[in-house]
C-alpha positions as CSV (number, residue, x, y, z in Angstrom):
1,X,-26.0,5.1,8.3
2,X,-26.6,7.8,5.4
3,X,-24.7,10.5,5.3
4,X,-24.7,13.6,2.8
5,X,-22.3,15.6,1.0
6,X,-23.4,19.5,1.8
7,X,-21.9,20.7,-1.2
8,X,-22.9,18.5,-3.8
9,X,-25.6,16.0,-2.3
10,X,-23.7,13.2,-2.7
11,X,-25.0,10.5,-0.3
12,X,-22.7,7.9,1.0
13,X,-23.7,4.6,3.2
14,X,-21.2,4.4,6.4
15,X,-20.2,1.9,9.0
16,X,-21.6,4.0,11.9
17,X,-19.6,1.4,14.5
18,X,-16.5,2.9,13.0
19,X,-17.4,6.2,13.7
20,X,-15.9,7.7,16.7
21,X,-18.2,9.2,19.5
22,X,-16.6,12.6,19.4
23,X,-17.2,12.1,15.2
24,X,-15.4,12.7,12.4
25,X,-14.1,14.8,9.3
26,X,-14.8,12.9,5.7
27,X,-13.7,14.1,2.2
28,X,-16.5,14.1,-0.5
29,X,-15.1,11.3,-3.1
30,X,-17.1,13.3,-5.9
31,X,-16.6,17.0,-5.1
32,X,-13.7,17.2,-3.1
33,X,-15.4,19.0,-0.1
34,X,-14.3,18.1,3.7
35,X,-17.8,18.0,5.9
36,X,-17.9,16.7,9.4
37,X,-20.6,13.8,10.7
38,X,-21.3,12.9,14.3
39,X,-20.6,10.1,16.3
40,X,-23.2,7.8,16.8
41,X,-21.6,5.1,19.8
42,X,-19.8,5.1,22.7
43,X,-16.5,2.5,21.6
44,X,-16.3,0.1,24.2
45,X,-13.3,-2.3,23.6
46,X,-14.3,-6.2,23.5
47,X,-11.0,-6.9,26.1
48,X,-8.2,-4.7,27.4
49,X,-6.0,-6.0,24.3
50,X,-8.0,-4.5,22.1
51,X,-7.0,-0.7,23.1
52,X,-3.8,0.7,21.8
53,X,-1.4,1.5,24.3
54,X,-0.9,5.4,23.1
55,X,-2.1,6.9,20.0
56,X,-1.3,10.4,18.5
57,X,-4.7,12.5,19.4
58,X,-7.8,11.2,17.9
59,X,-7.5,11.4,14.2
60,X,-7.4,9.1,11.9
61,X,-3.5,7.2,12.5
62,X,-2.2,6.1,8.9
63,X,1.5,4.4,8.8
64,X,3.2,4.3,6.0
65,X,5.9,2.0,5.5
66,X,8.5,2.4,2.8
67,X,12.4,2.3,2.5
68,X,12.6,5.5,0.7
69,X,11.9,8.9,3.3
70,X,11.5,10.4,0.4
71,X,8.1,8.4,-1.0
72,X,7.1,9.0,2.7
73,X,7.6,12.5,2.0
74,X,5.4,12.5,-1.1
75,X,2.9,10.3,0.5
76,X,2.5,13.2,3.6
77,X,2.4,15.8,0.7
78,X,-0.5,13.7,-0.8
79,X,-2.7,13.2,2.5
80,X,-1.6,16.7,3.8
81,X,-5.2,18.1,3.7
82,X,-6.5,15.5,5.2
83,X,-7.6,14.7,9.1
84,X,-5.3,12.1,9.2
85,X,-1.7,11.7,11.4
86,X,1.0,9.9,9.5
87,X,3.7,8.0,10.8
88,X,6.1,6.5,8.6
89,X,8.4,3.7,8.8
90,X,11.4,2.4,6.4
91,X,12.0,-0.8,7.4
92,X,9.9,-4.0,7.8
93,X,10.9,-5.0,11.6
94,X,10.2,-1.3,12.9
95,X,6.8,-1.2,11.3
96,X,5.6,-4.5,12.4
97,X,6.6,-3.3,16.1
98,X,5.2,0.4,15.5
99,X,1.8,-2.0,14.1
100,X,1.8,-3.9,17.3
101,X,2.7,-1.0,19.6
102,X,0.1,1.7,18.6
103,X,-2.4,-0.6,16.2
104,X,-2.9,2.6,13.4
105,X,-6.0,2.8,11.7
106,X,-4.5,2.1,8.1
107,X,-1.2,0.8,6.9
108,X,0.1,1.7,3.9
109,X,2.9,-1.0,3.0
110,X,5.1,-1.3,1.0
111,X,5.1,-5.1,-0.9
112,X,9.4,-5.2,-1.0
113,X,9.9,-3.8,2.7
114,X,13.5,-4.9,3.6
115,X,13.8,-7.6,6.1
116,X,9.9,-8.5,6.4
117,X,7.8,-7.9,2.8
118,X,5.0,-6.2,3.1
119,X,2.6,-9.0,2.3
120,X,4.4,-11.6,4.9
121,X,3.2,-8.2,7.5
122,X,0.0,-8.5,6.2
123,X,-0.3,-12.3,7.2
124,X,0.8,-11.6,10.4
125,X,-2.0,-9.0,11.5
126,X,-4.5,-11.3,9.7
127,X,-3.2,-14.3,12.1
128,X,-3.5,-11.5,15.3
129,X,-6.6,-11.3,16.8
130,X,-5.8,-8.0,18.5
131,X,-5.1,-6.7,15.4
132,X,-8.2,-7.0,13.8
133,X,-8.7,-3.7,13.9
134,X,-5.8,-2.5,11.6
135,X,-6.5,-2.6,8.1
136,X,-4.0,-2.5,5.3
137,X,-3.1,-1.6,1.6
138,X,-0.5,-3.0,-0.1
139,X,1.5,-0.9,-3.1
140,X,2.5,-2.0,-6.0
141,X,6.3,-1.5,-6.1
142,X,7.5,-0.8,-9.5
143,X,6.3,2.2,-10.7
144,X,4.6,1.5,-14.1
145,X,1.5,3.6,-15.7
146,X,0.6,0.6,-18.0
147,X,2.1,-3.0,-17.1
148,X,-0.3,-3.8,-14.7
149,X,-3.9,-3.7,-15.9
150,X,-5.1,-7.0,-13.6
151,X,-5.7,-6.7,-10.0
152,X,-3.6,-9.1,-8.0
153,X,-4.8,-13.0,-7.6
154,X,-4.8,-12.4,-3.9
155,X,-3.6,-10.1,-1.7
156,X,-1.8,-12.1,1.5
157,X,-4.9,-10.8,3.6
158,X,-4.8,-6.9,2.9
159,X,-7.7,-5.0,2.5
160,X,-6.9,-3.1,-0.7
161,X,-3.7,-2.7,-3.1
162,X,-2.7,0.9,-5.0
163,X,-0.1,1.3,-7.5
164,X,1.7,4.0,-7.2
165,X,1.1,6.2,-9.8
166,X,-3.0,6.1,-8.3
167,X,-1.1,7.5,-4.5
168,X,-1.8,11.1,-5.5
169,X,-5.5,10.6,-7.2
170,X,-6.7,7.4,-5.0
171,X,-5.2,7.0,-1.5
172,X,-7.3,9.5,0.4
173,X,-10.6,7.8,-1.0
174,X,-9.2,4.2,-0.3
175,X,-8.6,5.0,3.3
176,X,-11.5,6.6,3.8
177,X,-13.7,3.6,2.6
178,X,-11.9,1.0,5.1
179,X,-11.7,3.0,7.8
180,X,-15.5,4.6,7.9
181,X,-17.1,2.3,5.1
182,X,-17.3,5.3,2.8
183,X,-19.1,4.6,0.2
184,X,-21.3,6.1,-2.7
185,X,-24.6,5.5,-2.6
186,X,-26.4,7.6,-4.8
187,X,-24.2,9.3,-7.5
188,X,-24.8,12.6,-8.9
189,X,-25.5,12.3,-12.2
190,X,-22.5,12.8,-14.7
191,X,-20.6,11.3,-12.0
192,X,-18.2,8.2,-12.6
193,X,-19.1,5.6,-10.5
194,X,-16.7,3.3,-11.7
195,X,-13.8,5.7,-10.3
196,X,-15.9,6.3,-7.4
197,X,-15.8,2.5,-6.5
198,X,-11.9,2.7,-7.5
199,X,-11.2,5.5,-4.7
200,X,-10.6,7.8,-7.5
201,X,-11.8,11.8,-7.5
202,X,-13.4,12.5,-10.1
203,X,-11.2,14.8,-12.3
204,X,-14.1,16.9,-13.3
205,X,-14.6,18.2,-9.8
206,X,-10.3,19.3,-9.5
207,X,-9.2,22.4,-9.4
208,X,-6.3,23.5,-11.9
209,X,-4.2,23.4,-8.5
210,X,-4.9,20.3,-7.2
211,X,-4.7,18.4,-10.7
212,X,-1.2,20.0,-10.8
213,X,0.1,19.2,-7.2
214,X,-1.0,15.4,-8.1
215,X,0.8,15.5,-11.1
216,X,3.9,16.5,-8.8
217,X,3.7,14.3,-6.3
218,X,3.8,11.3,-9.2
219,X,6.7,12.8,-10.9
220,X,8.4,12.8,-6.9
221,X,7.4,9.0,-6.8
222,X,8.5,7.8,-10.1
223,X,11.9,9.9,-9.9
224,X,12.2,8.3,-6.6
225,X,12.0,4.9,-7.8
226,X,14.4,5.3,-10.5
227,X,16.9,7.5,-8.6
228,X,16.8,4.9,-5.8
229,X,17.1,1.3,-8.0
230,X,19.0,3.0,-11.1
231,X,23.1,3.1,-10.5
232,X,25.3,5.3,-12.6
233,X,28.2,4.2,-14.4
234,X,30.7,4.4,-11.2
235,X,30.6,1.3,-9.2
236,X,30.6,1.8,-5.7
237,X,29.0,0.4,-2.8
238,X,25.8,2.8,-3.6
239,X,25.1,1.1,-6.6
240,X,25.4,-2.7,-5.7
241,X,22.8,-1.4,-2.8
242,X,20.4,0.1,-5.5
243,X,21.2,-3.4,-7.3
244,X,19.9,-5.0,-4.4
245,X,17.0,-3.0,-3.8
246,X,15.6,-3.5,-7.3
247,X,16.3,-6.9,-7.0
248,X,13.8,-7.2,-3.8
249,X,11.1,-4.6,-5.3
250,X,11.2,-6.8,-8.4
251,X,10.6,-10.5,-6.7
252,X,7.9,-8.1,-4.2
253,X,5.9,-7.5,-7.2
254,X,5.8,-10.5,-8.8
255,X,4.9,-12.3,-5.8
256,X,1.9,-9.6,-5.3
257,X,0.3,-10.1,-8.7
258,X,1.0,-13.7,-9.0
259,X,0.1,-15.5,-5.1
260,X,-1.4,-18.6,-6.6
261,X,1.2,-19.3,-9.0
262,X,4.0,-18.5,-6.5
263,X,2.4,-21.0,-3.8
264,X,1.7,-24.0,-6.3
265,X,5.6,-23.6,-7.8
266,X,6.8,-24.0,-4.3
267,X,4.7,-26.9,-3.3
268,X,5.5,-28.8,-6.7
269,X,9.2,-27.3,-7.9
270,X,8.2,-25.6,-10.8
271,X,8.2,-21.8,-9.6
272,X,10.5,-21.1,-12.6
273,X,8.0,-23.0,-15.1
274,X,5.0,-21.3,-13.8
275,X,6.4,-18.0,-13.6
276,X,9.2,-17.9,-16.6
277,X,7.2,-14.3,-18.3
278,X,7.3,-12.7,-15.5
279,X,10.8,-14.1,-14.3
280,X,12.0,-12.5,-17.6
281,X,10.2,-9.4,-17.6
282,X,11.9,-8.9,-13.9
283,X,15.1,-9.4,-15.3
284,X,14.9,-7.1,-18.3
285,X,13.8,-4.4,-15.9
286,X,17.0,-5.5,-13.5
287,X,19.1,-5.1,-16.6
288,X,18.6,-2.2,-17.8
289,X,18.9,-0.4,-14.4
290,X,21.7,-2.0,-13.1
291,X,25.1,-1.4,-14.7
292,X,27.1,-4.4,-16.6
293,X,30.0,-3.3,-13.9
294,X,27.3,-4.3,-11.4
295,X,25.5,-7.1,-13.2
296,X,29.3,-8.8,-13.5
297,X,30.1,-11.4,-10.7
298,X,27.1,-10.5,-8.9
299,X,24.1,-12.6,-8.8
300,X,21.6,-10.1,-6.7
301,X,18.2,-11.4,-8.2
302,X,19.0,-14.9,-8.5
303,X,19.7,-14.2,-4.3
304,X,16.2,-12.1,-3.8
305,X,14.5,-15.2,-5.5
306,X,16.1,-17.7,-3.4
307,X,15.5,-15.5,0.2
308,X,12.0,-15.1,-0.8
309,X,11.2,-18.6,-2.0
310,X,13.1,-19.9,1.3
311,X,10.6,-17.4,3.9
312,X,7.9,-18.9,1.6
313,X,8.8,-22.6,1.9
314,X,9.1,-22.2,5.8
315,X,5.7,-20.8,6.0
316,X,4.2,-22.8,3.8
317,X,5.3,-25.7,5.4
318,X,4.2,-24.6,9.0
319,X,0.9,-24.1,7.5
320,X,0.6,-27.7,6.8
321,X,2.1,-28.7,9.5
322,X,-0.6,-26.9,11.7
């Protein structure tokens, strides 16, 4: 179905079968304005598996899963104005239960989740049939403006990926599209439709305020990052945890933007060989955030590399297996 913007005429092409029958409130990608459309369907669920057990109201349900309650805190500040109801997770295990338990429209995962990454989630609602439903976005998570200018060879069966510093200016737009389609059709002129396509507002249309409120909430989510993964010079048992916390958002990343390289050095022993840039780029990163005191008689990264590649073995080899 078409639907258009009231403010600025806009028109966007939906997925009316996502569209609840009671309707639902969208956010203009190009103007910024909220306008409501109608529902078009009755849902009626394919098999009683299909229907969450209890969900909050009838909004949008967005979980976000991260370690840090505080970049759940700026991710609620960021989607705030929106018709959405966040949940938020910090660990792996709970939001894989919370995912099975209520099925949420959108989740918003972290990639180096501890004790189940992000992406390993990912395969696991892909491989659920009565999970279908739930689509997800993976971030990126280092926080860096300018490292990574590719998208990610693959993305272990998410929907979409965001890097962080895009949260404040894309994440809205991103969960729109997957869970209503939402998607420009017809451009006003001026606009960009490049950023459009990205799930990016277009600056243009921003007020002084809300260009300045997303400028906050990426300062919160960089400081967050370095205040959680950066030790002082004391050693205590704080900073061997933020030690080991880099360690796992470092071997996260580099298995998001590299899948097929990770996958063929397991199958043929050369992960090191295939991967030795960005091995070193990780451990430059892990060096200068983590204190010598630290660093000394520890090995925390060479240990996130050999849990991860271990998980990865064992699933790779029950694929082939089945």
């Amino acid at each position: 179905m078409l639907v258009g913007c009231p403010k600025c005429r806009t028109r966007y092409r939906l997925d009316d079968s996502r569209i609840p029958t009671e309707g639902s409130v969208l956010r203009c990608s190009r103007c910024r304005a909220l306008f409501r459309i109608a529902g078009k369907r009755k849902a009626e669920p394919s098999s009683p598996d299909s229907v969450p057990r209890e969900r909050p109201g009838n909004s949008v349900v967005v979980l976000v899963a991260n370690e840090s309650p505080d970049f759940c805190r700026a991710v609620e500040r960021t989607l705030a104005s929106e018709p959405f109801t966040i949940l938020c997770r910090h660990d792996g295990q709970e939001t894989l239960d919370v995912i099975e338990e209520l099925r949420p429209d959108v989740v918003v995962l972290d990639v180096a989740l501890p004790t189940v990454y992000g992406f390993q989630i990912c395969d696991r609602i892909r491989n659920t049939p009565a999970l279908s439903s739930v689509k997800t976005i993976l971030i990126a998570s280092i926080y860096d403006k300018t490292k990574y200018k590719r998208e990610p060879q693959s993305l272990y069966g998410a929907d979409d990926y965001i890097e962080k510093h895009h949260i404040p200016d894309s994440l809205a737009a991103k969960i729109y599209r997957l869970v209503f389609g939402q998607k420009a059709v017809e451009p006003a002129e001026h606009t960009d439709s490049a950023a459009m396509e990205n799930g990016e507002a277009d600056s243009r249309n921003l007020s002084s305020r809300e260009m300045s409120e997303q400028e906050e909430v990426r300062e919160q989510i960089r400081l967050d990052e370095e205040v959680k993964t950066s030790a002082d010079g004391a050693v205590s048992s704080e900073a061997h945890d933020k030690a080991r916390r880099l360690a796992r958002i470092i071997v996260g990343d580099i298995a998001l933007y590299n899948q097929k390289k990770v996958e063929e050095g397991i199958r043929c022993g050369t992960f090191r060989e295939l991967l030795r840039d960005e091995i070193a780029e990780g451990e430059k990163l892990y060096m200068r955030r983590v204190p010598e005191e630290v660093r000394n008689g520890t090995s925390y990264l060479q240990e996130a590399f050999d849990d991860f590649l271990a998980q990865k073995r064992s699933e790779l080899s029950g694929v082939s297996e089945g």
